[in-house]
N, C-alpha and C positions, 0 to 999 in steps of 0.2 A: 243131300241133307244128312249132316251128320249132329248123333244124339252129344251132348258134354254133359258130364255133370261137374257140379260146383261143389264145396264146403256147403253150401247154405241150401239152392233149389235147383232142381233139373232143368236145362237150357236146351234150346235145338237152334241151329244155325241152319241158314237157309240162302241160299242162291237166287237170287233174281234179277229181274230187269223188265227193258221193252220188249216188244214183240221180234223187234229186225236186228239188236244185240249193239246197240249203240250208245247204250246206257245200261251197265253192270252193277249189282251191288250185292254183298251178304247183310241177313238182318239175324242176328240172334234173344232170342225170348224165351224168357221164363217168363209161367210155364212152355213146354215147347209144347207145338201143332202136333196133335190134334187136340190137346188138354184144355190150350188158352179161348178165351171164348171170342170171336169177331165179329166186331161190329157192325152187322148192317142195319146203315142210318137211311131215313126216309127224307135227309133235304135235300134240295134243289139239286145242289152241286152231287154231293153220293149217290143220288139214282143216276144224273145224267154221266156222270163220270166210271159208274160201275164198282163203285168202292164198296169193300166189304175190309175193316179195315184191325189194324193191329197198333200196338202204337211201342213201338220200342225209343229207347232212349236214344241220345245222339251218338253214344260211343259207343249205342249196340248196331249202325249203320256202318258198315263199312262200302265206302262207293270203290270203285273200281277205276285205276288210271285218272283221267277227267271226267269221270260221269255226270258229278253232283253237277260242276258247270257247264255241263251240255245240255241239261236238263230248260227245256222254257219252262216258264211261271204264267199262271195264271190267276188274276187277284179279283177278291168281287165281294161284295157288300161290305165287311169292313176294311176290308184294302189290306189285312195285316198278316194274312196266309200268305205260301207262294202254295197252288196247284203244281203239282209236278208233273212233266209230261214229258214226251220225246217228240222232237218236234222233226224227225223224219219217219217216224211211223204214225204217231199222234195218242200211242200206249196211256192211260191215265195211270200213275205209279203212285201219285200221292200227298201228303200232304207236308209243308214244313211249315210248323209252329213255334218257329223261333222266337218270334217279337210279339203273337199273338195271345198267349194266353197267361192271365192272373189266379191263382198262382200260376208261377212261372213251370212249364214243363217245356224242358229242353230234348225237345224229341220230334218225330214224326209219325204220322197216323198214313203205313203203309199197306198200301192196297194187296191183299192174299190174292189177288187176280196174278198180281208181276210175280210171283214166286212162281220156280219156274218146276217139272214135273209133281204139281201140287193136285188132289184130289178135293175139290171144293166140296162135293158130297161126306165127306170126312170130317168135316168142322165144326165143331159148335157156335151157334151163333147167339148173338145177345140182341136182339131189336133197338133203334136208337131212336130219336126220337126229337132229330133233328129243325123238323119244319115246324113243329109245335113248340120247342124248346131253344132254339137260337136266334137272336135278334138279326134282325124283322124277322120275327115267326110268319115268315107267310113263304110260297113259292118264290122264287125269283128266276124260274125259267124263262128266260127271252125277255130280262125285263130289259137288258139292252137298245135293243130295236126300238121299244118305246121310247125310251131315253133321245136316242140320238135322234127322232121324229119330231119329238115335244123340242128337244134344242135348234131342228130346223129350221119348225115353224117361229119359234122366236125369234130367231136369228132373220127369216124371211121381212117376221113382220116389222123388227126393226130396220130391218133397210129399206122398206117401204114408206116408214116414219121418217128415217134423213131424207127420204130422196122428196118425200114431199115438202118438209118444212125448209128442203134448199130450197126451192122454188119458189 
């Protein structure tokens, strides 16, 4: 972790990735860690994901070799995030908000979990307020499962419907 300073505000650049090093990146922020405050949000996806998060711009990610594209995606309620993840450890690193957000912020909301020699006791945090505040405000843990259930069943009972009205 080395400190930079700028003309303007003091930066810290930071080293990170997955757990198994198959996915590399440096994230640099002003202010730098320990000063900037991280987000930890109470939706669905940030608890189960373990995000505690930071959100630097695009041109303050620097990925490593191929990383950005080894990264899988994971996409869910409005379909318009990618979840970033490594999909030979299953590391959650975080969030791209490319095409997601009005105003536009050309950036990612990356998980202080994947910086790597980081002391998470050290940070300050800001509570977010995710579940109450992002549409559909409500949990969407496993709302999957339902999903693909409820399409079963329909799926069941219209082939129940052709196969009687062939007859």
């Amino acid at each position: 972790m080395a400190e930079q300073k700028t003309d303007q505000k003091p930066s810290g650049t930071y080293e990170a990735g997955c757990h198994c090093g198959y996915i590399k990146f440096s994230v640099t922020l002003s202010p730098p860690l320990p000063e900037y405050k991280v987000l930890d949000c109470n939706c669905s996806m940030c608890r189960k994901a373990g995000y505690l998060l930071v959100y630097p711009t695009r041109q303050n990610v620097k990925w490593h070799g191929e990383s950005r594209e080894r990264c899988a995606v994971y996409r869910f309620n409005t379909k318009k995030k990618d979840q970033l993840f490594c999909p030979r450890c299953g590391t959650s690193l975080g969030i791209d908000f490319r095409d997601s957000t009005k105003p536009k912020f050309d950036g990612y909301g990356i998980s202080a979990r994947a910086f790597y020699g980081l002391d998470l006791d050290s940070l300050q945090y800001e509570k977010g307020h995710g579940l109450e505040n992002v549409k559909p405000a409500r949990d969407l843990s496993g709302i999957q499962f339902e999903l693909d259930e409820e399409e079963a069943k329909a799926s069941a009972a219209a082939a129940a419907t052709n196969t009687t009205t062939a007859t």
